[in-house]
Z-matrix of the N, CA and C atoms (Angstrom, degrees):
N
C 1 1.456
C 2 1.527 1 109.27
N 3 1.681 2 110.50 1 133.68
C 4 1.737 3 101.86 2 157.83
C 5 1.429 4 124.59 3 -80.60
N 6 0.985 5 106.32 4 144.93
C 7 1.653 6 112.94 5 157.35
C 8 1.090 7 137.50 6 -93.38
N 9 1.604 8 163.19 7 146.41
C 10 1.302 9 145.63 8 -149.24
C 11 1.869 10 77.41 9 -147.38
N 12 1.415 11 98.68 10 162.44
C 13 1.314 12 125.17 11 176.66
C 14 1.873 13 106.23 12 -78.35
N 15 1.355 14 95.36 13 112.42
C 16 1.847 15 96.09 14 -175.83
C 17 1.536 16 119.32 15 125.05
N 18 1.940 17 93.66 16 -25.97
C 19 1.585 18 95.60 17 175.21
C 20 1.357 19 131.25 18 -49.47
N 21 1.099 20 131.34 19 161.33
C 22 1.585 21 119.05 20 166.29
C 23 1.385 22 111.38 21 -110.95
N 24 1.150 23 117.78 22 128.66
C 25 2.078 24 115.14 23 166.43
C 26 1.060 25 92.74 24 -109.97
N 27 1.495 26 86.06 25 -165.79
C 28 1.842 27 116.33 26 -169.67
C 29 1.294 28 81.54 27 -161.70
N 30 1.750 29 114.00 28 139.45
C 31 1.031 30 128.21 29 -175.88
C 32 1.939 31 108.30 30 -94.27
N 33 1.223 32 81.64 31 143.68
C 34 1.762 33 94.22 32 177.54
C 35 0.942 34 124.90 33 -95.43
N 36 1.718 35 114.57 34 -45.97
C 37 1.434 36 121.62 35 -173.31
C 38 1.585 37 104.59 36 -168.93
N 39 1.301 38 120.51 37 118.90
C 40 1.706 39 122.73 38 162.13
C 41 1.320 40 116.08 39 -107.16
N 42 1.432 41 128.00 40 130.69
C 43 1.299 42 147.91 41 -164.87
C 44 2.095 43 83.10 42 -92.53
N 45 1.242 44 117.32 43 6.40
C 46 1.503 45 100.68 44 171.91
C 47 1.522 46 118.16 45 -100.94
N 48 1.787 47 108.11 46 121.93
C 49 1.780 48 108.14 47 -171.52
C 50 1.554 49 114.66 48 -66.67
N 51 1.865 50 97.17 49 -12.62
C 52 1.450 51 87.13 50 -170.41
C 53 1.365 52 130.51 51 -97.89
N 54 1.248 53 105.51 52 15.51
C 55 1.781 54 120.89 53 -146.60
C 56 1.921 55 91.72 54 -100.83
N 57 1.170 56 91.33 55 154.00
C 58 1.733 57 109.58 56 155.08
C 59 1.367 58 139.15 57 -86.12
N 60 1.404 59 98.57 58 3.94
C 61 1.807 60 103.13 59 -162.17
C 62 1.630 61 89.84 60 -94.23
N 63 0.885 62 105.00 61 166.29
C 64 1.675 63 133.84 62 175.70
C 65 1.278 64 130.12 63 -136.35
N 66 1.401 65 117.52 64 139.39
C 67 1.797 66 106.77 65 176.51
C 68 1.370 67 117.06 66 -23.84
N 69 1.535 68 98.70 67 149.18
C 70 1.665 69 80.77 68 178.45
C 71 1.197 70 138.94 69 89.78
N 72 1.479 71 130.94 70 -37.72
C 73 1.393 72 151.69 71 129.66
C 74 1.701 73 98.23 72 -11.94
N 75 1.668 74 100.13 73 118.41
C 76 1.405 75 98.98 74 163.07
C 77 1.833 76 107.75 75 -120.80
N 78 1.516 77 106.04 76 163.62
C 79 1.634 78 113.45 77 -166.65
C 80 2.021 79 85.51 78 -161.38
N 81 1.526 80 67.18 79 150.72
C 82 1.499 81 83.98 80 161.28
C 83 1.848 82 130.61 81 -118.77
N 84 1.349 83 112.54 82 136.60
C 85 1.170 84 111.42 83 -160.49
C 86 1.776 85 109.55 84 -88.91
N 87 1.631 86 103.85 85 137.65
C 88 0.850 87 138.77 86 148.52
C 89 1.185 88 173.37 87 171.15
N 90 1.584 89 88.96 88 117.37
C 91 1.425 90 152.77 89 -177.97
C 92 1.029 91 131.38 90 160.07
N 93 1.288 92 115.52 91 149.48
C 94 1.717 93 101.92 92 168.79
C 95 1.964 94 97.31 93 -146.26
N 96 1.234 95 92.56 94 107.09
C 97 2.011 96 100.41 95 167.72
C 98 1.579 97 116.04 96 -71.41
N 99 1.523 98 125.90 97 117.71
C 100 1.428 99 120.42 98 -150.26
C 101 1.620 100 80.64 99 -94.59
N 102 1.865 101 124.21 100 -27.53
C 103 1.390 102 101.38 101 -161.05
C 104 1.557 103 102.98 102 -89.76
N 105 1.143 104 121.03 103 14.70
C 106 1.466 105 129.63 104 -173.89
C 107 1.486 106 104.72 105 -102.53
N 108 1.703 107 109.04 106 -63.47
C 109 1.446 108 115.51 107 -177.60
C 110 1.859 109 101.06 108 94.71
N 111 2.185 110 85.99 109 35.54
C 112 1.481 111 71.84 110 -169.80
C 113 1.551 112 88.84 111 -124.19
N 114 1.504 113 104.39 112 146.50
C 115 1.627 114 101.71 113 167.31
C 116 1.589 115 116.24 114 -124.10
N 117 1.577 116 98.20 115 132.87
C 118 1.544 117 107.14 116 -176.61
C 119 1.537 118 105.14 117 -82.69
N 120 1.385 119 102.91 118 129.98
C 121 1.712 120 86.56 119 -169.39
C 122 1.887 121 89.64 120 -141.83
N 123 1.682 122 106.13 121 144.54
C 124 1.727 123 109.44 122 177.12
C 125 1.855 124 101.85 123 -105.62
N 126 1.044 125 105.41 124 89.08
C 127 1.720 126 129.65 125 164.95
C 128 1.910 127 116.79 126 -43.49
N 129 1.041 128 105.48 127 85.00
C 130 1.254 129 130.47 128 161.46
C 131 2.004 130 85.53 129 7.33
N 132 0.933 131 118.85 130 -70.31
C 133 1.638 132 129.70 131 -133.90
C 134 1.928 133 92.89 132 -74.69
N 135 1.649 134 102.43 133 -16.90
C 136 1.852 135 118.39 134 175.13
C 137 1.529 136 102.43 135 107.42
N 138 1.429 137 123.04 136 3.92
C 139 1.394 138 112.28 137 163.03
C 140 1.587 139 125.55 138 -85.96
N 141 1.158 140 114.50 139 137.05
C 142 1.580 141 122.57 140 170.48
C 143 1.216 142 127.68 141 -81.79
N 144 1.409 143 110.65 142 14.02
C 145 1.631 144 106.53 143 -178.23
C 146 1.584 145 120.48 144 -63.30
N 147 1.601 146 100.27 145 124.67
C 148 1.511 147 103.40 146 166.37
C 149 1.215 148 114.67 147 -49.48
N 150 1.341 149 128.14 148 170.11
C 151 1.498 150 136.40 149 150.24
C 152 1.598 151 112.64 150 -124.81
N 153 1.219 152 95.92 151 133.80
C 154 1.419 153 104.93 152 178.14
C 155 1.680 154 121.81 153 -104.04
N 156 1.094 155 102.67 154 86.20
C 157 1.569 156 114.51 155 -175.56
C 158 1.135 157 112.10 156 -50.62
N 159 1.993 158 134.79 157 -6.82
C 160 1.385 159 120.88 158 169.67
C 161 1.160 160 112.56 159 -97.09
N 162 1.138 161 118.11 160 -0.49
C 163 1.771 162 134.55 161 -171.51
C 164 1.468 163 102.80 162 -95.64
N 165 1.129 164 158.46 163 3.95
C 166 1.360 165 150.20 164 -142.06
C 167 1.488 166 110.75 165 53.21
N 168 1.140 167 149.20 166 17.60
C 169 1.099 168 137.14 167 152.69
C 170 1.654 169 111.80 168 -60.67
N 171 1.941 170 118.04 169 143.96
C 172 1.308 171 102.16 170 176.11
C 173 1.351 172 102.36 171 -153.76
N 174 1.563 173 124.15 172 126.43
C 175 1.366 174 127.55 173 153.94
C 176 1.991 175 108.90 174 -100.00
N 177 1.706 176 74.30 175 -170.79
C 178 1.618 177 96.02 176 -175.02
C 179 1.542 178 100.66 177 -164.33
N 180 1.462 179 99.17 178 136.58
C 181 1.476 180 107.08 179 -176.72
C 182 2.094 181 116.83 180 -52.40
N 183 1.289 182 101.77 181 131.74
C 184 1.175 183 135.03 182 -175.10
C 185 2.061 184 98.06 183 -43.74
């Protein structure tokens, strides 16, 4: 899937132990690097964690 700058997700799943977000967590994206598979996204909750969609990280549109 692409992402455009403005989208909204909701997070599915982060392969990160250190993070605060939780299923469900919605953010809005922007950025998304297609040769990375990485999306810069600003998380409702005030975190900036990327997600890395080749890593097991996983959203779905908002």
């Amino acid at each position: 899937m692409t992402y455009k700058q403005g989208d909204r997700i909701v997070l599915v799943h982060t392969s990160d132990p250190h993070t605060d977000l939780n299923a469900g967590d919605q953010g809005t994206v922007r950025r998304y690097n297609t040769n990375l598979a990485k999306l810069s996204v600003d998380w409702d909750s005030g975190s900036t964690l990327s997600m890395l969609l080749g890593d097991g990280d996983e959203v779905r549109p908002a």
